[in-house]
N, C-alpha and C positions, 0 to 999 in steps of 0.2 A: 167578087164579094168576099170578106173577112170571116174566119170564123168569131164566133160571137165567145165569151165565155160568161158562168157564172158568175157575177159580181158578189165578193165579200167585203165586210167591213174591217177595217182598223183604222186606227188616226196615225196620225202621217207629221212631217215637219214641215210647219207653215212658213211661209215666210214673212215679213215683214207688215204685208198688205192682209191685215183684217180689217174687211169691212163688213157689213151686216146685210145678207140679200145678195141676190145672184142679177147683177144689170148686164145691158150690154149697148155699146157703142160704137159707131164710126166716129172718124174726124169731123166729115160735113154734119152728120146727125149732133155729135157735139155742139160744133158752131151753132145748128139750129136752136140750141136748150132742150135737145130731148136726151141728155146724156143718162137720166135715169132709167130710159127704158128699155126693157129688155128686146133685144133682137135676133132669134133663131131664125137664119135665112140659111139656104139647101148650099150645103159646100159647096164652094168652087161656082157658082151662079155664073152669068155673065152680069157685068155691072150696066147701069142706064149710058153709063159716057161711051160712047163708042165700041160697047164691045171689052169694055176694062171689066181685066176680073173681079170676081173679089172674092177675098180672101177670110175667111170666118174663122175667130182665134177663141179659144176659151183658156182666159190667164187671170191671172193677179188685175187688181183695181191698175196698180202705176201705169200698166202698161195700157189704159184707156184713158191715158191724161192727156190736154190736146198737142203739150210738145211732142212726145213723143210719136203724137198717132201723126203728123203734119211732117213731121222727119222722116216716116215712113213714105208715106204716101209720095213723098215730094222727092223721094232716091227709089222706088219701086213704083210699075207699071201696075198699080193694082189699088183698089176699093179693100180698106182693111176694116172688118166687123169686131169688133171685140165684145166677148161675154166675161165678164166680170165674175171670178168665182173666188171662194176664199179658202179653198180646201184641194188639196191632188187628189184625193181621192173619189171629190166630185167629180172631175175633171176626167178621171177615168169612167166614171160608171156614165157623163155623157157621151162620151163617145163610145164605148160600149153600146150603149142602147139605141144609138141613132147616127147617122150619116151629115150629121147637119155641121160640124166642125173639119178644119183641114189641116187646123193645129191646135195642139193641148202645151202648154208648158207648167209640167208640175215639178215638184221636187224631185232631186235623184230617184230617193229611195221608191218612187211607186213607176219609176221608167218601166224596172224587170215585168210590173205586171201591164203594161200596155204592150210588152214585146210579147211575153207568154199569151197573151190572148188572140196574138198575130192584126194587131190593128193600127200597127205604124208599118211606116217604108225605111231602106236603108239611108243615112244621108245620102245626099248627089253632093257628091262633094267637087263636081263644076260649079254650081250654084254656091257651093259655100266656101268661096275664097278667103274668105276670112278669118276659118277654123285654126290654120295653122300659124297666126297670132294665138292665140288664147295659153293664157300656161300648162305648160306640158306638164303639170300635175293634175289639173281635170282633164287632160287627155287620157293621163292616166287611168283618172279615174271610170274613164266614159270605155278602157281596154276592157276594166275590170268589172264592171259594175253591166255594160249591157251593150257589149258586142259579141255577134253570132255569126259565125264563118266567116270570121272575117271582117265583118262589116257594121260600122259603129251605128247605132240606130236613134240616138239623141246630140242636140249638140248645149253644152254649155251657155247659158247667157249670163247668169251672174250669181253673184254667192254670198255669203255672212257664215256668223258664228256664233254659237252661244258660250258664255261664261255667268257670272252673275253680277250685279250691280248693286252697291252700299250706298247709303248717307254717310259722308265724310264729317256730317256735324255730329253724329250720333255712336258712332262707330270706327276704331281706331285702326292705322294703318297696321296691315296683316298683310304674312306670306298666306298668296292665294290660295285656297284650297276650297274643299267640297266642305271639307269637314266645318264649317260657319255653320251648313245648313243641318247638319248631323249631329253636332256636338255642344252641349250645351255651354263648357267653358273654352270654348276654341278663343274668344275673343272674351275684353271683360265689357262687356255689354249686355242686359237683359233682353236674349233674344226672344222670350217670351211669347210668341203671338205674333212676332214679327216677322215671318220668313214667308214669302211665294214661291209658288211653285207652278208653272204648267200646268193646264189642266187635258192634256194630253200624254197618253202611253208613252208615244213614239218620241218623245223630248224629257222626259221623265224620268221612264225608265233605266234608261243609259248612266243620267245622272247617278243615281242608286247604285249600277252596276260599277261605274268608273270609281264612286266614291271603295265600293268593297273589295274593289281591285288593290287599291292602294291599305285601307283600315286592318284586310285580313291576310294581306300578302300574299293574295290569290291570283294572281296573270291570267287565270281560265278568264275571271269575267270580262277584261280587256278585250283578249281574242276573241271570245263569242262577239264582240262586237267590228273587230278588226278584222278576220283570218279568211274569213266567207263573201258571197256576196248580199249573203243574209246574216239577220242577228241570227247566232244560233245558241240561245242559251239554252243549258238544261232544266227539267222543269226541279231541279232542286234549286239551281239556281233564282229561277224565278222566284220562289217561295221564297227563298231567305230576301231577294230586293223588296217581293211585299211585305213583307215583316218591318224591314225597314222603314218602310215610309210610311207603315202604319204607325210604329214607334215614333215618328219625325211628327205627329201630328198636333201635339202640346205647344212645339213651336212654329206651326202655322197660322199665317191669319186667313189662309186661305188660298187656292186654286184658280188661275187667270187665265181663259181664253184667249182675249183680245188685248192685243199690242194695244192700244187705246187705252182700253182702259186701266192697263199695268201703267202707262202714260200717266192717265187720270189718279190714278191710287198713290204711284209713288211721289207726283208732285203735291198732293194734298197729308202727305205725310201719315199715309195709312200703314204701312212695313216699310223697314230698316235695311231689307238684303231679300233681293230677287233675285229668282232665275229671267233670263233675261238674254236676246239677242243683242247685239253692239249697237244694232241700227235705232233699236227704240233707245240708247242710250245718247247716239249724237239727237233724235230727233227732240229728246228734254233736253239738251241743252242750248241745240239751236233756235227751238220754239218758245223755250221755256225757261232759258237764261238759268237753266238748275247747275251752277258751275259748282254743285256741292255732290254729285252722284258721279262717283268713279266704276268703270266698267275693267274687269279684270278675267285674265284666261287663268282657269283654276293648275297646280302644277300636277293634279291629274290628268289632263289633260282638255279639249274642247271639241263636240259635236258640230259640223259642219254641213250646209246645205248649200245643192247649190242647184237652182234653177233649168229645169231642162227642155229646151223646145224639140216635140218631136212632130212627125206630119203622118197624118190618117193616110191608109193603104183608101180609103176611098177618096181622097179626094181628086176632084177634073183637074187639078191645077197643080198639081205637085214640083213640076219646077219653079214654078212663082211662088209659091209656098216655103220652098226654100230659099227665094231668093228673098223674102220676107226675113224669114230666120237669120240667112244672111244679115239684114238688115238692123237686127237689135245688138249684132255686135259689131256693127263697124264703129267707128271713132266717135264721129258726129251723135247721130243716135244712142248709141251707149250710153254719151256721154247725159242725155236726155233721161234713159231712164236711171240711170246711176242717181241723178238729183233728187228724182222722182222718188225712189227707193229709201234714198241715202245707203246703199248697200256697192261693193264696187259691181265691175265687170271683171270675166272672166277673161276676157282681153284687155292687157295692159297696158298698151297703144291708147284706151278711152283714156286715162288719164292726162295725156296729153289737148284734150280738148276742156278741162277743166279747169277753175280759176284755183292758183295755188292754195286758196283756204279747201275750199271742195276735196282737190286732191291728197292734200292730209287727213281728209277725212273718208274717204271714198274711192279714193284714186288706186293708183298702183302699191299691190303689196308686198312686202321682202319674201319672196320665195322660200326663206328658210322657215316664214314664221307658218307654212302650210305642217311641218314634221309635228305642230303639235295639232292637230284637225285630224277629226275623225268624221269621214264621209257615215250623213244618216244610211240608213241600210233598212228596207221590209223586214219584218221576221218570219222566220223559216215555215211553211206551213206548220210540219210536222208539229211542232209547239202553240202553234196559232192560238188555238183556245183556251189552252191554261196558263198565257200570257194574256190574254183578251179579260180571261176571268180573275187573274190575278188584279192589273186594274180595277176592276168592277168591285172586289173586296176591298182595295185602297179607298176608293172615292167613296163608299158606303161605311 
């Protein structure tokens, strides 16, 4: 049995997949049309077919869509459950609290705290032959970010990036910067009322810091977020990013939760310049034919997530567990939820199962264009709260 720890709160970086409500699916429960209902079954069960495991995953929506759940199932010996969540931080505090999952995939940055609470296993890396396809820059990341003695204890499935996104009909071509969202004559546009922002610390924040990194000729803010395996900004620091984006507030139209609805907002021509992951930007242009919204990496530089599956010290099943794992980055499959997402994989080989438009969009990406990606990162306790309350005075 694991030890248990306190659960606290902060927001995290999401990915792509907001949806509203916590479901949960199999593939066969999908076919049947019960894809909305939630299903908490006892990790690691034995399944009705014969003795097939099954497998209880709590992730993102994409990965309970039925290509991918039928890709699974159909290259792994096992019954896959999926709880649909929209949050890592959910994600942690259920398995925390209960035995009922045998895999979480949240974002990097909340891995360190599923390792510190001792409630995952190391990889088996028999079961996951497929690791050492993935670019050795989230391997990297995964040396640095949340390996202990040794031993890596997430494995990468797939990743994005934030920068920001313009109306090309309203807004005139600019060397990319932060400074759109900070400065009021950066561009001759009345930015008025018209800028978004995250309605999240952990996606937010950064912004502010990166922009004052470059405004005040200051590299501390950068390394607080680069140097550690946490943010570790000082709480002067903090103060002055709140100050900022309290001052930034003239030109907001307001603060966006849900990829949907930043969807929703920017195709109805509500603001001019979002903050903004890439994937909501192919997803307007592929659903929504918006060939007027350009998506651009600031020359500050761009925050980076990237999806982590790890597996519960409780679960019965744990090398089927990983051979699941295994499973969301082999080719085939990848290549499933990559569509799913519209986000690539973290193994490069998916692209080859893609149709050429897809993988320009989705596919494999130049390794060099990672030197401008900055891995999200927890922030350090020590600062926890007067980072927590610095937000709290922003949004008030």
């Amino acid at each position: 049995m694991s030890r248990r720890s306190e659960i606290t709160n902060d927001t995290e970086a999401s990915t792509n997949n907001q949806q509203t409500g916590t479901t949960g699916v199999s593939r066969r429960a999908y076919l049947a049309g019960a894809g909305a209902a939630t299903m908490f079954a006892t990790a690691g069960c034995a399944g009705s077919s014969g003795g097939t495991p099954t497998i209880n995953i709590i992730t993102w929506n994409d990965f309970a869509q039925d290509p991918v759940l039928e890709s699974v199932e159909e290259n792994v010996d096992a019954t896959v459950e999926i709880t649909s969540s929209t949050s890592s931080t959910e994600m942690f505090q259920q398995m925390n609290q209960s035995a009922d999952f045998d895999i979480a995939v949240p974002n990097n940055n909340l891995v360190p705290r599923f390792l510190n609470a001792e409630l995952i296993e190391p990889v088996n890396t028999d079961a996951v032959g497929n690791y050492g396809d993935i670019y050795q820059k989230f391997r990297d990341f995964v040396g640095e970010q949340f390996t202990q003695d040794g031993n890596a204890y997430g494995v990468p499935i797939r990743w994005g990036w934030y920068g920001y996104a313009y109306d090309t009909r309203e807004v005139p071509d600019h060397e990319p910067s932060y400074n759109i969202m900070f400065e009021d004559d950066y561009v001759d546009t009345d930015l008025d009322g018209e800028v978004i922002m995250y309605d999240e610390a952990a996606k937010t924040m950064p912004v502010a810091a990166l922009y004052l990194a470059a405004a005040e000729d200051d590299p501390s803010y950068r390394e607080a977020l680069t140097e550690n395996d946490r943010m570790t900004f000082t709480e002067d620091q903090i103060q002055t990013m709140r100050d900022l984006l309290i001052d930034q507030k003239p030109s907001l139209q307001g603060y966006i939760s849900s990829d949907t609805t930043f969807i929703q907002q920017f195709q109805q021509g509500n603001f001019l310049v979002g903050h903004s992951g890439r994937n909501e930007v192919i997803r307007l242009r592929e659903n929504q034919g918006a060939d007027w919204v350009e998506f651009v990496v600031p020359q500050e530089g761009a925050m980076a997530w990237y999806e982590t599956a790890v597996v519960s010290q409780e679960s019965d099943n744990p090398e089927t567990a990983w051979e699941v794992v295994n499973e969301y980055i082999a080719p085939g499959t990848g290549a499933e939820l990559a569509r799913q997402g519209k986000s690539p994989s973290c193994n490069p080989n998916v692209a080859d199962e893609l149709e050429e438009s897809e993988a320009e969009l989705y596919g494999r990406i130049d390794p060099e264009r990672f030197e401008q990606f900055i891995p999200f990162k927890d922030i350090d306790p020590d600062v926890q709260e007067p980072y927590n309350a610095a937000w709290e005075e922003v949004k008030a």
